[in-house]
KEDOVEX-95905 format. One record per residue (C-alpha): residue number from 1; residue in one letter; x negated, y negated, z. Coordinates in Angstrom, 2 decimals. Layout:
// residues N
<site><resi>NUM</resi><resn>A</resn><px>X</px><py>Y</py><pz>Z</pz></site>
...
This chain:
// residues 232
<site><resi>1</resi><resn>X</resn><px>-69.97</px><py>-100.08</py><pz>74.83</pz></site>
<site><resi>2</resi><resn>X</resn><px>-72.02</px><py>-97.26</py><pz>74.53</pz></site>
<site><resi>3</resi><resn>X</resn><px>-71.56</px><py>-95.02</py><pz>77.72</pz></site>
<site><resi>4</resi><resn>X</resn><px>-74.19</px><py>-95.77</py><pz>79.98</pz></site>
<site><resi>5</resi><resn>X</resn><px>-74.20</px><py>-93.75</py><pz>83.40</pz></site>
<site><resi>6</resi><resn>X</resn><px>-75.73</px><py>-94.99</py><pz>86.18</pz></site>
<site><resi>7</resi><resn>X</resn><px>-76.27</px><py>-91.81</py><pz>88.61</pz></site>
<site><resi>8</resi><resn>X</resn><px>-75.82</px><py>-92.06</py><pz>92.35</pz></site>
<site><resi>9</resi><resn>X</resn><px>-79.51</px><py>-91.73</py><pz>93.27</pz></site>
<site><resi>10</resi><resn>X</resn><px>-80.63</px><py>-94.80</py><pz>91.46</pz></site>
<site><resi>11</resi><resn>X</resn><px>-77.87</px><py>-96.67</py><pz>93.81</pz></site>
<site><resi>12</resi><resn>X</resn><px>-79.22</px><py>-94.36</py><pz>97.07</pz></site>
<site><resi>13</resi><resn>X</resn><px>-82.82</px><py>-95.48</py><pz>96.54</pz></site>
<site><resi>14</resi><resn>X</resn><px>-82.36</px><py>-99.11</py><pz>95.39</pz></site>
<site><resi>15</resi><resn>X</resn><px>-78.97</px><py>-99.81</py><pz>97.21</pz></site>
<site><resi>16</resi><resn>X</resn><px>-79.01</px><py>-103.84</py><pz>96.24</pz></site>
<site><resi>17</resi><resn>X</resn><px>-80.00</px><py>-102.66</py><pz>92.43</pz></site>
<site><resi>18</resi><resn>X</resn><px>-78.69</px><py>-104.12</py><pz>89.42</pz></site>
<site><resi>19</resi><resn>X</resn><px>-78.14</px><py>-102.64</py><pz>85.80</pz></site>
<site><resi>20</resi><resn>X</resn><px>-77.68</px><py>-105.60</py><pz>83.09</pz></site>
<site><resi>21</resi><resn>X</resn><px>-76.45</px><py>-104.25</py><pz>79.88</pz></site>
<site><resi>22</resi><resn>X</resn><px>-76.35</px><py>-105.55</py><pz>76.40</pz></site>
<site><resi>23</resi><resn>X</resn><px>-74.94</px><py>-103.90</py><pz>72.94</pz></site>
<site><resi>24</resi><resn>X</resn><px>-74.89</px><py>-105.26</py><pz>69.98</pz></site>
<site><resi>25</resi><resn>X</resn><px>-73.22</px><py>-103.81</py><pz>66.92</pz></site>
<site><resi>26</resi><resn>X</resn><px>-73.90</px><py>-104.29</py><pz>63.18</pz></site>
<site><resi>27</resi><resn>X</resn><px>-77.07</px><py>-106.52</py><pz>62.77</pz></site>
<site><resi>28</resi><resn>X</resn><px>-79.70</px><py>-106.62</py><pz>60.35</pz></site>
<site><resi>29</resi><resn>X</resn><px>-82.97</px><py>-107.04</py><pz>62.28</pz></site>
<site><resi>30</resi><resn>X</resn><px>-85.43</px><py>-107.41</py><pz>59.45</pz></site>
<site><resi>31</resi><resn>X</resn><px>-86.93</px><py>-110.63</py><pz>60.02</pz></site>
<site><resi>32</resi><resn>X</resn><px>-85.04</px><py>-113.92</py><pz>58.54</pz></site>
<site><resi>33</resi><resn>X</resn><px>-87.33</px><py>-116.40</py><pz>60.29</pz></site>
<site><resi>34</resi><resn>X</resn><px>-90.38</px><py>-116.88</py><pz>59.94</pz></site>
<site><resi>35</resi><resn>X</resn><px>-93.06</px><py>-114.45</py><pz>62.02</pz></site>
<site><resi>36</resi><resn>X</resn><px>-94.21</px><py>-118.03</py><pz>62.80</pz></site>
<site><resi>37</resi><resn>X</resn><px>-91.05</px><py>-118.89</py><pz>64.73</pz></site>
<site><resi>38</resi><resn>X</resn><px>-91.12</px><py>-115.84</py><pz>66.77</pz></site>
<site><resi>39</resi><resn>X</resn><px>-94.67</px><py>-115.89</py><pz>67.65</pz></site>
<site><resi>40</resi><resn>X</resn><px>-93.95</px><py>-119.66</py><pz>69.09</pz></site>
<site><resi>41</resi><resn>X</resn><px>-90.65</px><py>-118.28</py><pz>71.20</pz></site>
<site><resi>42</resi><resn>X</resn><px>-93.27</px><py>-115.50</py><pz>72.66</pz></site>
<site><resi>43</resi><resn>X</resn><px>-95.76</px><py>-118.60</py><pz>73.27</pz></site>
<site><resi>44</resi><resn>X</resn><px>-93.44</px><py>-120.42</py><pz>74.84</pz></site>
<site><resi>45</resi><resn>X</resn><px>-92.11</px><py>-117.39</py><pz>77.27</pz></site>
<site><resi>46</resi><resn>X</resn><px>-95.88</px><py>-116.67</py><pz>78.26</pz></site>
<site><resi>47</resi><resn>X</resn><px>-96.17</px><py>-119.95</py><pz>79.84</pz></site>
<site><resi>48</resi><resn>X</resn><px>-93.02</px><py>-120.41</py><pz>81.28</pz></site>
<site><resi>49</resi><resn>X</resn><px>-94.13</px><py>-116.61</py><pz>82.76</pz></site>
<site><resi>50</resi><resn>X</resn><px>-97.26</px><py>-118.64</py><pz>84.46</pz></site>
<site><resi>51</resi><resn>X</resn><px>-95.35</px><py>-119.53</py><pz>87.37</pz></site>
<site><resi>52</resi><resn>X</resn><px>-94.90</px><py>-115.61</py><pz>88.57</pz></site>
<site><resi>53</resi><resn>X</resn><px>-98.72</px><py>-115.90</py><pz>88.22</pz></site>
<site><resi>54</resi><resn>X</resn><px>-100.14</px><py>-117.77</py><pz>91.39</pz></site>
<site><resi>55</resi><resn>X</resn><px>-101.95</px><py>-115.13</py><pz>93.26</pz></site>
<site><resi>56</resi><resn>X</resn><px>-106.00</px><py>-115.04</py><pz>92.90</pz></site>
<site><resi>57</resi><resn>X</resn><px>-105.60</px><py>-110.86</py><pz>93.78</pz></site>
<site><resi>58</resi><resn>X</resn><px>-102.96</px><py>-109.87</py><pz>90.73</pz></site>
<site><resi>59</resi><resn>X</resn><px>-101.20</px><py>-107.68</py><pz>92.66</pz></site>
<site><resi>60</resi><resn>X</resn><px>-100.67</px><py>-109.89</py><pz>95.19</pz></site>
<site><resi>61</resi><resn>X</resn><px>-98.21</px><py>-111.46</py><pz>92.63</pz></site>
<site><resi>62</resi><resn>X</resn><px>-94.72</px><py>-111.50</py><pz>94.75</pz></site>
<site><resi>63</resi><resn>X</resn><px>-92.96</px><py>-109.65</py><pz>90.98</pz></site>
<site><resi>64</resi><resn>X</resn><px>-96.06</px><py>-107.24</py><pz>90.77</pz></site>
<site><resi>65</resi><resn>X</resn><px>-95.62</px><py>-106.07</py><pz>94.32</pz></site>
<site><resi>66</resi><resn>X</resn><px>-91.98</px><py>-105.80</py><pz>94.40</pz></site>
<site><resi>67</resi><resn>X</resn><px>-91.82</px><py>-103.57</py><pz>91.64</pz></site>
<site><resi>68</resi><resn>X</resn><px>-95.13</px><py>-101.54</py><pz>92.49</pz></site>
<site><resi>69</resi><resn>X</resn><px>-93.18</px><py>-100.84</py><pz>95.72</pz></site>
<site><resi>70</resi><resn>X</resn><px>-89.65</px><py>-99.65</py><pz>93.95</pz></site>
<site><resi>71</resi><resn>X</resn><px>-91.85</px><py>-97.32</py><pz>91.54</pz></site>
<site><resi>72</resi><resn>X</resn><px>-93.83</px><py>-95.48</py><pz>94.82</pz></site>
<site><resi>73</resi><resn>X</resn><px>-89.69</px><py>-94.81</py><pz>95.82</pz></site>
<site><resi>74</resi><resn>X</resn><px>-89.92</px><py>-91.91</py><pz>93.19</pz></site>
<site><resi>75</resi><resn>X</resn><px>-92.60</px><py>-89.69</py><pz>91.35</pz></site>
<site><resi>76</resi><resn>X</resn><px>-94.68</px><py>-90.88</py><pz>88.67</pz></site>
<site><resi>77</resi><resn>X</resn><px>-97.27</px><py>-90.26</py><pz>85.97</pz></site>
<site><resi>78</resi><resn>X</resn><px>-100.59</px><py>-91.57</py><pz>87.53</pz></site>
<site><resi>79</resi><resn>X</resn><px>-100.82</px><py>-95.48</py><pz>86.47</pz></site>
<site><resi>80</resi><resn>X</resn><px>-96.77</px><py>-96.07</py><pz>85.60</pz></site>
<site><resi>81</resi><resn>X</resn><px>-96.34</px><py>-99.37</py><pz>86.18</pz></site>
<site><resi>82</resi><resn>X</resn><px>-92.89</px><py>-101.44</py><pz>85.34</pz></site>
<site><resi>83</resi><resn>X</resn><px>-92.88</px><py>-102.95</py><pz>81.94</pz></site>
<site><resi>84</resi><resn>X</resn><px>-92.88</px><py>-106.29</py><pz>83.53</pz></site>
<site><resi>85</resi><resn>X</resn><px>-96.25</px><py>-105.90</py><pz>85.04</pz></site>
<site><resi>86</resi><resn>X</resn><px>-97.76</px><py>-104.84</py><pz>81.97</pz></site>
<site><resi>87</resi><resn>X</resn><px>-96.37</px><py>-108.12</py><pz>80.18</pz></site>
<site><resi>88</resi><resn>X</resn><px>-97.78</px><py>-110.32</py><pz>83.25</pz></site>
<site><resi>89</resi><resn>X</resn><px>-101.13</px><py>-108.60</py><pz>83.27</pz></site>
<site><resi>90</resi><resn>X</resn><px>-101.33</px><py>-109.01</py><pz>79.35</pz></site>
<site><resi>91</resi><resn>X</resn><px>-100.69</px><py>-113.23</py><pz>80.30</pz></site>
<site><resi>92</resi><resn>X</resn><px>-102.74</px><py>-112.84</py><pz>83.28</pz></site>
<site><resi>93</resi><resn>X</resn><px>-105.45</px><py>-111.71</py><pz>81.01</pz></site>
<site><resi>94</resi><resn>X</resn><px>-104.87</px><py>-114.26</py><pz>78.09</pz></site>
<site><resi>95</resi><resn>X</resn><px>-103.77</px><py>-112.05</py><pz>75.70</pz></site>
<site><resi>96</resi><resn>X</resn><px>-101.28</px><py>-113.95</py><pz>72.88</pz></site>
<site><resi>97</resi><resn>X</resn><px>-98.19</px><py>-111.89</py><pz>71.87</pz></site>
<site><resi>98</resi><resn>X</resn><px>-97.31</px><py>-111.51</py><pz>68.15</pz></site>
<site><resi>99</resi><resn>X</resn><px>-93.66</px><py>-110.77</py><pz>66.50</pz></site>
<site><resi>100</resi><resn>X</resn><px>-92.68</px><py>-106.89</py><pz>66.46</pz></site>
<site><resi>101</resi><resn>X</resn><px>-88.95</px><py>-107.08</py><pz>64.87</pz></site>
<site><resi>102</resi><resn>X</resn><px>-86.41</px><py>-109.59</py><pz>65.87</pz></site>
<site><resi>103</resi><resn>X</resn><px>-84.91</px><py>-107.81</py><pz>68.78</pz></site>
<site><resi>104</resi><resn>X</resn><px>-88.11</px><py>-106.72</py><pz>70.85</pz></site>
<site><resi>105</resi><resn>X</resn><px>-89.16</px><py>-110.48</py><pz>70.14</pz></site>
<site><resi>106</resi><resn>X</resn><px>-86.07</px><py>-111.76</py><pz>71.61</pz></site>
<site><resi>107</resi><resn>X</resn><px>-86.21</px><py>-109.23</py><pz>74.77</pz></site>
<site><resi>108</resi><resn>X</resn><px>-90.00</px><py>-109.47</py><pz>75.23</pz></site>
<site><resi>109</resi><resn>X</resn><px>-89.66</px><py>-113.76</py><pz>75.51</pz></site>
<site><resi>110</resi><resn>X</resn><px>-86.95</px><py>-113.29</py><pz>77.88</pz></site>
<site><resi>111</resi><resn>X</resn><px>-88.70</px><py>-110.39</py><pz>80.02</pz></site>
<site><resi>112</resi><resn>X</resn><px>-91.41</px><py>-113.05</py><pz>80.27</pz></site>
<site><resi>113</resi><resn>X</resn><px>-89.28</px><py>-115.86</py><pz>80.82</pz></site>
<site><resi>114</resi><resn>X</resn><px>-87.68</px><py>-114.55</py><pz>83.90</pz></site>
<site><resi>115</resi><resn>X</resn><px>-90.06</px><py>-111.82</py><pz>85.23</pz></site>
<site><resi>116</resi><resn>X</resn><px>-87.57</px><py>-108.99</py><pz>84.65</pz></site>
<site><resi>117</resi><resn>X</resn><px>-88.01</px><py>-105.30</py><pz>82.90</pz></site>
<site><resi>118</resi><resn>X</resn><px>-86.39</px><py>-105.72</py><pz>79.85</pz></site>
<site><resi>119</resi><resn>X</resn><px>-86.46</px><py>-102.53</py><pz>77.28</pz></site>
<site><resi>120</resi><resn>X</resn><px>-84.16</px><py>-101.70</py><pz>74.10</pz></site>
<site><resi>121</resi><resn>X</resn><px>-82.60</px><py>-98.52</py><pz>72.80</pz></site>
<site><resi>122</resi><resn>X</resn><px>-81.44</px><py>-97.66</py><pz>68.86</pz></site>
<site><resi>123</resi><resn>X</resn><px>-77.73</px><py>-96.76</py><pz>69.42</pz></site>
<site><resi>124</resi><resn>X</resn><px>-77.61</px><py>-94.40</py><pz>66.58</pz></site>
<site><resi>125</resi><resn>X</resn><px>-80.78</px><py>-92.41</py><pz>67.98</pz></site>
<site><resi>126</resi><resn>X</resn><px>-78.65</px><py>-91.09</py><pz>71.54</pz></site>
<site><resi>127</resi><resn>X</resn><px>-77.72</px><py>-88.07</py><pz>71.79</pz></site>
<site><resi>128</resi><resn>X</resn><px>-74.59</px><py>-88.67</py><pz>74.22</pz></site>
<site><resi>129</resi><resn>X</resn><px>-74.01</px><py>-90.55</py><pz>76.77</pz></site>
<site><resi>130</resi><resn>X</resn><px>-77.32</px><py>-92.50</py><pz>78.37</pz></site>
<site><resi>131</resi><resn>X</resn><px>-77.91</px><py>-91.65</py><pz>82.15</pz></site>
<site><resi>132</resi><resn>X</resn><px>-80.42</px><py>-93.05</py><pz>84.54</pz></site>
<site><resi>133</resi><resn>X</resn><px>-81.15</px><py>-91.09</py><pz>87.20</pz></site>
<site><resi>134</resi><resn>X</resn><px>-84.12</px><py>-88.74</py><pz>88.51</pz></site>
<site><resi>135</resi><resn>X</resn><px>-85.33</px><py>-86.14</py><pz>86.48</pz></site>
<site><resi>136</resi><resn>X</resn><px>-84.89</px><py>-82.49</py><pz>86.92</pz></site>
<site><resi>137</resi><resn>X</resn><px>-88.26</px><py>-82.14</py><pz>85.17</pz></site>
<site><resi>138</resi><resn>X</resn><px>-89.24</px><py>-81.17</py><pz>81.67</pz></site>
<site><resi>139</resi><resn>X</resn><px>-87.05</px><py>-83.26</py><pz>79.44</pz></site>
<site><resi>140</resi><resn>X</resn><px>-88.72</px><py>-83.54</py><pz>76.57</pz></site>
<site><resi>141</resi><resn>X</resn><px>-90.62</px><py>-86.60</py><pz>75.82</pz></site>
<site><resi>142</resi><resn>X</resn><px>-92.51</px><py>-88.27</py><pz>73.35</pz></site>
<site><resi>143</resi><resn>X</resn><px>-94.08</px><py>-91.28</py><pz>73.62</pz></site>
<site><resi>144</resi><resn>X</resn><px>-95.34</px><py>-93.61</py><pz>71.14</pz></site>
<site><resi>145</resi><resn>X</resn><px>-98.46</px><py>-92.78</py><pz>69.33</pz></site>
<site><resi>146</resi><resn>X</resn><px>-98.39</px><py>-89.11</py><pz>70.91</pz></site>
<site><resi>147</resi><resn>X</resn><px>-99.36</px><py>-86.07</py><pz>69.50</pz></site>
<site><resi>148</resi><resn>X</resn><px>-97.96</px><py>-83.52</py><pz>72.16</pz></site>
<site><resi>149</resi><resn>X</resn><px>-94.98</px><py>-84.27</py><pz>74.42</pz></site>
<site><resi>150</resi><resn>X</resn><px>-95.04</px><py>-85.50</py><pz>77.49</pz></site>
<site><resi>151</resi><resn>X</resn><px>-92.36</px><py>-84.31</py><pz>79.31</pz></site>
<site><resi>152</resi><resn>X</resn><px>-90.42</px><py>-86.06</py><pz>82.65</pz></site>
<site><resi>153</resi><resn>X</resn><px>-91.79</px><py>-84.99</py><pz>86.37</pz></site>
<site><resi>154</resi><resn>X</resn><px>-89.44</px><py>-83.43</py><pz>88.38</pz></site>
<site><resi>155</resi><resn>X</resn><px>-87.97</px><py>-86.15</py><pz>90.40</pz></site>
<site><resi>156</resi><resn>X</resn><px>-88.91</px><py>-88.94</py><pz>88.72</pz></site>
<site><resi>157</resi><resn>X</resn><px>-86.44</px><py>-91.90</py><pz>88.05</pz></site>
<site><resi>158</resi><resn>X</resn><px>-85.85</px><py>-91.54</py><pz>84.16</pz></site>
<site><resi>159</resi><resn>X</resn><px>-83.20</px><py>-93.03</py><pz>80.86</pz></site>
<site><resi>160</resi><resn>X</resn><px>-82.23</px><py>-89.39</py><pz>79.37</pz></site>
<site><resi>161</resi><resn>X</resn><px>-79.36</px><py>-87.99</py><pz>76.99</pz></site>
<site><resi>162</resi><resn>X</resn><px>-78.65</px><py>-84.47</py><pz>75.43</pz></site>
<site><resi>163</resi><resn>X</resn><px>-81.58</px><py>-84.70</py><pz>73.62</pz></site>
<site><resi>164</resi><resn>X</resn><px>-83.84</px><py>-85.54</py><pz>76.42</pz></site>
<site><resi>165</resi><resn>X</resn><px>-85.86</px><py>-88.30</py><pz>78.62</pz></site>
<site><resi>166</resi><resn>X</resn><px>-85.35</px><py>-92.20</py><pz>76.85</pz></site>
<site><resi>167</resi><resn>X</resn><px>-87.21</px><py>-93.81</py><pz>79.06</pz></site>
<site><resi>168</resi><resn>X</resn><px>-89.56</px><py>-92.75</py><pz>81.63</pz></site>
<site><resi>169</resi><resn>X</resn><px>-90.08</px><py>-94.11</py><pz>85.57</pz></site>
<site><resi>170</resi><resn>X</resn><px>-87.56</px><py>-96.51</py><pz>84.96</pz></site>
<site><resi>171</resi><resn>X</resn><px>-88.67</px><py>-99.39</py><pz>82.21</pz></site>
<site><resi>172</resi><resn>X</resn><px>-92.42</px><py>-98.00</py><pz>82.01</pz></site>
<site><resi>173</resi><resn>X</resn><px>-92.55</px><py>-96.06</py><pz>78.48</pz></site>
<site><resi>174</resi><resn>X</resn><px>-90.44</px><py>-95.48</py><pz>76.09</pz></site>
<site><resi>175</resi><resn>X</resn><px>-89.84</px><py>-92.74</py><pz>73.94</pz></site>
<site><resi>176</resi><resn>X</resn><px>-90.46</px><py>-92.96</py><pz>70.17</pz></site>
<site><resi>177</resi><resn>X</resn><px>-87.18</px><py>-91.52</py><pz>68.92</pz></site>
<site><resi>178</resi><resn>X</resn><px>-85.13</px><py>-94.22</py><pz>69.86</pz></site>
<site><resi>179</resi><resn>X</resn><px>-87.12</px><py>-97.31</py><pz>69.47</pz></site>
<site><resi>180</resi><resn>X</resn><px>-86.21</px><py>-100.60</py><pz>67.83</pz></site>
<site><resi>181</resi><resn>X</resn><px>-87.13</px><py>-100.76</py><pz>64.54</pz></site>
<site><resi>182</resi><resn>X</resn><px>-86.15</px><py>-103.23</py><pz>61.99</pz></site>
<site><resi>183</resi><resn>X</resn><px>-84.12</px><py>-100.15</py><pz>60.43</pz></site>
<site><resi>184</resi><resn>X</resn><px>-81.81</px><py>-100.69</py><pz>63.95</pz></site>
<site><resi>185</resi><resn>X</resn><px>-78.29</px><py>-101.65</py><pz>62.91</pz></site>
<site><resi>186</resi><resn>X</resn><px>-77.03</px><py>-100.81</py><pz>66.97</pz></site>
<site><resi>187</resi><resn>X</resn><px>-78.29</px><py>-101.26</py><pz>69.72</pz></site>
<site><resi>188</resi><resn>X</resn><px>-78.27</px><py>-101.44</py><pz>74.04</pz></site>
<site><resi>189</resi><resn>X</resn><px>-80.51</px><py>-103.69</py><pz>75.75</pz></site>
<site><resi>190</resi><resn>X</resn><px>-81.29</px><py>-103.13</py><pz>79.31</pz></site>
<site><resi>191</resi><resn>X</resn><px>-82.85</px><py>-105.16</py><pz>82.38</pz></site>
<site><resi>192</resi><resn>X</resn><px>-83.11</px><py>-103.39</py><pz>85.90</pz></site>
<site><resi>193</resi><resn>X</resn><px>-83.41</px><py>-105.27</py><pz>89.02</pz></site>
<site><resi>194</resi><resn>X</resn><px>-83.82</px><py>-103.72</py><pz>92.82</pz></site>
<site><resi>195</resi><resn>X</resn><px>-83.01</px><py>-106.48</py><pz>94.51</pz></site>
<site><resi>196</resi><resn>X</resn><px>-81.08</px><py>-110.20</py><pz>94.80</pz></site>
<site><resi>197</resi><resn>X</resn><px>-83.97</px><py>-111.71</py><pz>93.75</pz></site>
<site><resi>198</resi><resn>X</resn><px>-84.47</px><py>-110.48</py><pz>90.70</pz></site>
<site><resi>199</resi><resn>X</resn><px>-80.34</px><py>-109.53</py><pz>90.01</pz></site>
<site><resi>200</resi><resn>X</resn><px>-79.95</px><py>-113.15</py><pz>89.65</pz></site>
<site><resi>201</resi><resn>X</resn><px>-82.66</px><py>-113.97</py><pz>88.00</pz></site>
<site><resi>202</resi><resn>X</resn><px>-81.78</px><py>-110.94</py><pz>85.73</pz></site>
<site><resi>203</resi><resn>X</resn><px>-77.97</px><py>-112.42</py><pz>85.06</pz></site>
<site><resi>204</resi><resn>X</resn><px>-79.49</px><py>-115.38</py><pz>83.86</pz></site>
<site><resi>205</resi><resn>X</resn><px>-82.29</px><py>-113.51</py><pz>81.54</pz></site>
<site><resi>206</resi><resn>X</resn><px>-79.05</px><py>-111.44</py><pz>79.33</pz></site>
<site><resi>207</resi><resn>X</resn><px>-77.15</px><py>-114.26</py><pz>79.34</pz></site>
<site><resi>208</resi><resn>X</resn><px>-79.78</px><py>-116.38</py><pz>77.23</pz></site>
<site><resi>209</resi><resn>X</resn><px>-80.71</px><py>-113.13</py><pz>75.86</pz></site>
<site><resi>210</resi><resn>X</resn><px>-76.80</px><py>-112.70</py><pz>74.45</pz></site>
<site><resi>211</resi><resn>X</resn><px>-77.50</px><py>-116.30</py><pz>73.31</pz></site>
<site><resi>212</resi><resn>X</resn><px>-80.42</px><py>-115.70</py><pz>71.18</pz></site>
<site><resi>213</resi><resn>X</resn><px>-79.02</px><py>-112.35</py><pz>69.69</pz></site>
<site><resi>214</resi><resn>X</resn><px>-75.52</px><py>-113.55</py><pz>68.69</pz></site>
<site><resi>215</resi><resn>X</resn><px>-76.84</px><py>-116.93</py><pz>67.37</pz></site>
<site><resi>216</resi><resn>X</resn><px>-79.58</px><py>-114.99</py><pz>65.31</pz></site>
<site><resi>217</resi><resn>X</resn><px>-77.31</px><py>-112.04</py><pz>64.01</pz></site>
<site><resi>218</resi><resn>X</resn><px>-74.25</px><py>-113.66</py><pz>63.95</pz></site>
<site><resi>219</resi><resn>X</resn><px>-72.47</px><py>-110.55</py><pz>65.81</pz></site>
<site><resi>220</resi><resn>X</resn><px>-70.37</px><py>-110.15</py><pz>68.53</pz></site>
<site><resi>221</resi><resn>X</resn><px>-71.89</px><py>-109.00</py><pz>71.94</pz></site>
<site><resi>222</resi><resn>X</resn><px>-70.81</px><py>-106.53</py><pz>74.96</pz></site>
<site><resi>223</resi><resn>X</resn><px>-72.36</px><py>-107.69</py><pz>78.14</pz></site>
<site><resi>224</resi><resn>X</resn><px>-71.76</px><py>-105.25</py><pz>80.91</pz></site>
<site><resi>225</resi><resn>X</resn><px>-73.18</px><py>-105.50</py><pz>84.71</pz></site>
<site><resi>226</resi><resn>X</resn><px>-73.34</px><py>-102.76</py><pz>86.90</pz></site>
<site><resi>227</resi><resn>X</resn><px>-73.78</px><py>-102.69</py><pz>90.62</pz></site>
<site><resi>228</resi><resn>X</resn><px>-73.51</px><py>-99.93</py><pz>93.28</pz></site>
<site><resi>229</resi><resn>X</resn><px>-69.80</px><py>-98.25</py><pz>93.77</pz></site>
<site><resi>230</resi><resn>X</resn><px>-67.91</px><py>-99.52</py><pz>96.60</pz></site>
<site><resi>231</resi><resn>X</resn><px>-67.67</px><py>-96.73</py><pz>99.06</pz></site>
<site><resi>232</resi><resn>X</resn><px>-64.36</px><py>-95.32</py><pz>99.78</pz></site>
């Protein structure tokens, strides 16, 4: 697997976190299926992500509030909110989801399905190992759509390699240079959790998720979990 490093202040803020990992190797993920038969496994993930919707006040929602509170742990860009929220607040709203590639169809359902941040990473595009830990500022960032980068606040909870930030305040953006396109051939899939709750609920979410991407590319997976060191 692609070296993913976990540093020790993701573990000393969020000491009952969870890192789920997925790589897969060697897929084609131009679309084989029909865009129609993606758009109805997004359909079906936004109402099967109704029942993390209950509360009249939105971010009264028990997944909204959870991760609202793990983000205020750490500095942030004005507005981050985990990817998960955005996806809710999207159903919440009654926005329909449409097919992007393969992969960010297949993560995005299963993000939905089980409330979790889900994000992707091109393999071939890291510079290095991957780390996730907080940001000694200025890593060099830029974000879909941008014009200008956006570089990482000091202290805030970031994906970076050689080249700079991946992914900023945990799952909330994601930077253009290594994206999922259909031109991917390699890639990592990641789900965070910061607590029980949503570790298990995570396990479950790669495991279907390995399903879907094996079946679909006919590839091998490497699922990896990662949980906080035992202390000497």
């Amino acid at each position: 697997m692609k070296t993913v490093v976990v540093e020790p202040e993701f573990w000393e803020l969020f000491p009952e976190g969870q890192i789920n990992l997925l790589e897969l190797r060697g897929i084609d993920n131009h679309p084989v299926d029909s865009v129609t038969e993606f758009n109805k496994l997004l359909q079906n993930a936004e109402k099967d992500a109704q029942q993390f919707i209950t509360a009249d006040v939105f971010s009264e929602n028990e997944v909204v509030a959870q991760w609202r509170q793990a983000l205020r742990k750490f500095k942030t860009k004005k507005g981050a909110r985990s990817s998960i929220e955005a996806l809710l607040k999207r159903i919440s709203q009654g926005h329909q989801f449409t097919s992007i590639n393969p992969l960010v169809d297949f993560y995005n359902s299963v993000s939905m399905k089980y409330a979790v941040p889900t994000g992707g990473e091109d393999i071939d595009q890291i510079k290095g190992a991957m780390h996730l830990g907080l940001a000694q500022g200025g890593e060099s960032f830029w974000p879909l759509g941008a014009e200008e980068d956006a570089p990482a606040l000091p202290g805030e909870m970031i994906y970076y390699d050689d080249e700079g930030a991946i992914c900023r305040s945990l799952n909330w953006r994601e930077a253009k240079r290594t994206m999922l396109t259909e031109q991917t051939q390699n890639a990592i899939l990641v789900m965070e959790s910061v607590n029980e709750q949503q570790a298990q609920r995570a396990t479950a979410a790669m495991n279907e998720l390995e399903q879907l991407t094996t079946k679909y590319f006919g590839v091998d997976a490497t699922q990896l979990t990662l949980n906080k060191p035992e202390e000497n």
